[in-house]
DRENSE-759390 format. One record per residue: residue in one letter; y, x negated, z negated of N, C-alpha, C, O in turn. Coordinates in steps of 0.001 Angstrom, whole numbers, plus 500000, padded with zeros to 6 digits. Each point is the difference from the previous one (the first is absolute). Layout:
// residues N
AYXZYXZYXZYXZ;...
//
This chain:
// residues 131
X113856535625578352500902499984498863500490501433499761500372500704500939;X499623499630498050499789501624499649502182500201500228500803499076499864;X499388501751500334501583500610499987500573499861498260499426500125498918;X502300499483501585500607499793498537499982501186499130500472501073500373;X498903498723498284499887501105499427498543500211499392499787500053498789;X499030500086502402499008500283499892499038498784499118498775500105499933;X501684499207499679499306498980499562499878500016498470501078500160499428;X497543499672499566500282500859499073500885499336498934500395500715499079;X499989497875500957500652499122499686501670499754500261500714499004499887;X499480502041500414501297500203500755500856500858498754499372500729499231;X501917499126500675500502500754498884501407500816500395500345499283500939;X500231501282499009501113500985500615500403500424498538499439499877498911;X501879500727501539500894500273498448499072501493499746499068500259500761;X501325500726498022499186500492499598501103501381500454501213499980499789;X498033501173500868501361501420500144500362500081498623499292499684499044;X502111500859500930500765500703498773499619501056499571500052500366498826;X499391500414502390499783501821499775498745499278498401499433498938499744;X500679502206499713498961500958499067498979500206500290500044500678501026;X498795499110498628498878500966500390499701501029498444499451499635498960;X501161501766501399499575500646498969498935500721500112500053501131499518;X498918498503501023498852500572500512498939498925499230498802500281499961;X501750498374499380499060499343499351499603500073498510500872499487499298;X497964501046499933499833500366499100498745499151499037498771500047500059;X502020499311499203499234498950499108499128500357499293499091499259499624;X501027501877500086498639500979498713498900499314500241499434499245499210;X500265501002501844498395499702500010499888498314499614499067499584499314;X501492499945500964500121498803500005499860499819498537499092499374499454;X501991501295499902500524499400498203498861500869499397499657499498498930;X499726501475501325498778500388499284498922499489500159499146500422499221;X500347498402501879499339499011500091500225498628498597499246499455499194;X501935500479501082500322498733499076499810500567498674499159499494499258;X501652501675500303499259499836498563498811500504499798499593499555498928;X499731501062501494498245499923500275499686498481499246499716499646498856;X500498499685502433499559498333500165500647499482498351499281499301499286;X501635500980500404500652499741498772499151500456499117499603498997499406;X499987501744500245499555500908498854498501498833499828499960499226499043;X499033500807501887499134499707500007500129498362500450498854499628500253;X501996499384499920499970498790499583500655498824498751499923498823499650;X501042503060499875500857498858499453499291500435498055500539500223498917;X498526499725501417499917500473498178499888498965498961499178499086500066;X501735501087498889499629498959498932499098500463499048499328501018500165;X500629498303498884498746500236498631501009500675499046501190499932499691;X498034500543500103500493501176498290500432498953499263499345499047499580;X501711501177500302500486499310498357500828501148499238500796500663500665;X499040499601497925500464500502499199501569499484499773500282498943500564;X500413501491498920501549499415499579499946498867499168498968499870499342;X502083499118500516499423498884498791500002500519498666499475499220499206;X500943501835500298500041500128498252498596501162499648499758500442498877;X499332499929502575498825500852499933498982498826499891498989500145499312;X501244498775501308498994499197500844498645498881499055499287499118500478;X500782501326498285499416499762499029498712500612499112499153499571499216;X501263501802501450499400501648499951498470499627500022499326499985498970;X500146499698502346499163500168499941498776498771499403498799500154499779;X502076498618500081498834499137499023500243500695498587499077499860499198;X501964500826500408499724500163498414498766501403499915499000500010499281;X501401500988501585499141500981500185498143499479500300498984500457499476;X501134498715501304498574499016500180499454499440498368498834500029499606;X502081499592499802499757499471499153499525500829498737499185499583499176;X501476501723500787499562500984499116498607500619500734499037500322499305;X500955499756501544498312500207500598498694499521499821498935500617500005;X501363497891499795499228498813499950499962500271497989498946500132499377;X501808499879500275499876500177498566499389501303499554499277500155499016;X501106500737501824499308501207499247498190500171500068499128500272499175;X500904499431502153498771499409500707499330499316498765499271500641499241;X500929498392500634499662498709498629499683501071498996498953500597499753;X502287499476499725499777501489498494498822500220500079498927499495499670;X501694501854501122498325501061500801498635499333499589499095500536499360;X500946498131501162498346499350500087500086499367498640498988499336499776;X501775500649499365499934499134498964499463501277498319499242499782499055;X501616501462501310499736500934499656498701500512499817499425500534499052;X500187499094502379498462500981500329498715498689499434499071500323499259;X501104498357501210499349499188499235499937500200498441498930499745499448;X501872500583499985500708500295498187498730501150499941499020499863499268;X501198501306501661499130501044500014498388499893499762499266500463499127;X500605499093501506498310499377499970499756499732498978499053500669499586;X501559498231499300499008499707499023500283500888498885500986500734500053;X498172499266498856499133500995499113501061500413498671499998501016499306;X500885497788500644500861500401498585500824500356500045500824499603499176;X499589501452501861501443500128500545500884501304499262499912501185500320;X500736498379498878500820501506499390500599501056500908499840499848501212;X500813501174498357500621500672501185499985499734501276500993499442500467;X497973500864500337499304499872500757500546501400500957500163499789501202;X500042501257498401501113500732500767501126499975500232500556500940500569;X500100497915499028501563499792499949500276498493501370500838499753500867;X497866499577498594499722499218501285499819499748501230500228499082500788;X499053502505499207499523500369501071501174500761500866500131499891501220;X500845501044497757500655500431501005501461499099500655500719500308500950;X499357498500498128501148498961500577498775499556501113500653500195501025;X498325499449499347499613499401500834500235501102501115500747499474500824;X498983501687499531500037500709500682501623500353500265500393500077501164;X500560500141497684501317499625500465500543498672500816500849499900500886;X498706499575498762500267498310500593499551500043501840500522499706501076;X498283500816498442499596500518501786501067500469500675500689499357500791;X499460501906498851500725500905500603501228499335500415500220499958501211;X500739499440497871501007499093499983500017499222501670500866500072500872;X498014499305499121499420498723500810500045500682501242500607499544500970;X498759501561499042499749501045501395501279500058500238500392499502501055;X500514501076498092501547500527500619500468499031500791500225500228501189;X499963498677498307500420499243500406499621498948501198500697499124500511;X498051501241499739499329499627501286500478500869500788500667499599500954;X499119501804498855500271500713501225501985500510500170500494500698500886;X500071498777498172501500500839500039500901498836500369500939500225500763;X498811498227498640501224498857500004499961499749501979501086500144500561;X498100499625500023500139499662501137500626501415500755500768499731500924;X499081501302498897500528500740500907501363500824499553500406501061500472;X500243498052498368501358500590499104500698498878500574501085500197500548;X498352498496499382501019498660500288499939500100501887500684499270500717;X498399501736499779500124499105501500501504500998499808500985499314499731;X499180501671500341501568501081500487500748498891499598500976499940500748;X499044499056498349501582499585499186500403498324501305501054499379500141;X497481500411500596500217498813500909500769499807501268499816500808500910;X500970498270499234500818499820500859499405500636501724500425500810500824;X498575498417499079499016500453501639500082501444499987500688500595500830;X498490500143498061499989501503500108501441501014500104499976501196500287;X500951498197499479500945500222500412500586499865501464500598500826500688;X499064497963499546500704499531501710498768501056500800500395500349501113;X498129500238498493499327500557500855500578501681500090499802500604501055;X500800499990497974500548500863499445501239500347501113500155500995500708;X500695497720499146501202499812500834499455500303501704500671500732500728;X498024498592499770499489499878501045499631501689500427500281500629501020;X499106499709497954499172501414500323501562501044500358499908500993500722;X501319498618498705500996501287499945500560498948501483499321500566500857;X501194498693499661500000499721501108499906500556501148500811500547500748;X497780499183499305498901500591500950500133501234500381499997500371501174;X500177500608497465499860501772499875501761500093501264500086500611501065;X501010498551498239501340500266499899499925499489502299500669500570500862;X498678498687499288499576499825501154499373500680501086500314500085501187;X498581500455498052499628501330500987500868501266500072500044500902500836;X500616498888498054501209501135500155500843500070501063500211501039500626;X500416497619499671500833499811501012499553499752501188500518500416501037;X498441498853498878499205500201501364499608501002500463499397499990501074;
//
């Protein structure tokens, strides 16, 4: 039978002294680590943005349409101003391009997530500082 005390089931009051020699850092820069990388939600935009991007889809899909409806018009033989056609079709493009390559990467800055990762990244920096 092991001596009172030694048993690991055994419990004794806890000393009063301090240990100021114990230092949690490492510890709390573990946890939000572990934080950062389990706790992520999905991008959502604000509710009065959050509409943005089906109407923007929707002018895509239409210009798209135009464009091919334009250029079909183009092809056949009786077509009047035929340079004026041509350059709304090629405006209409251009239009279509912008907006492929500019709406997704203008609306991600305005989303809630890209923000909380934002919040995460100055954290981190404000962390190694003190560490």
């Amino acid at each position: 039978m092991p001596a009172k005390g030694e048993s690991p089931y055994s419990t004794k009051f806890a000393s009063p002294d301090i240990d100021h020699d114990l230092d949690p850092s490492s510890q709390m820069k573990k946890y939000k680590k572990e934080e950062r990388e389990t706790h992520a939600g999905p991008n959502a935009l604000p509710y009065e943005m959050q509409n943005l991007p089906t109407y923007f889809g929707q002018m895509v899909d239409s210009g798209m349409q135009a464009a091919k409806t334009i250029e079909d018009i183009l092809k056949t033989k009786d077509v009047k101003n035929k340079k004026e056609l041509l350059k709304l079709k090629k405006n209409t493009e251009k239009m279509v391009l912008y907006l492929m390559q500019n709406v997704d990467y203008v609306l991600e800055k305005y989303t809630i997530g890209a923000k909380h990762v934002m919040d995460d990244i100055e954290d981190e920096k404000m962390e190694d500082e003190l560490y």
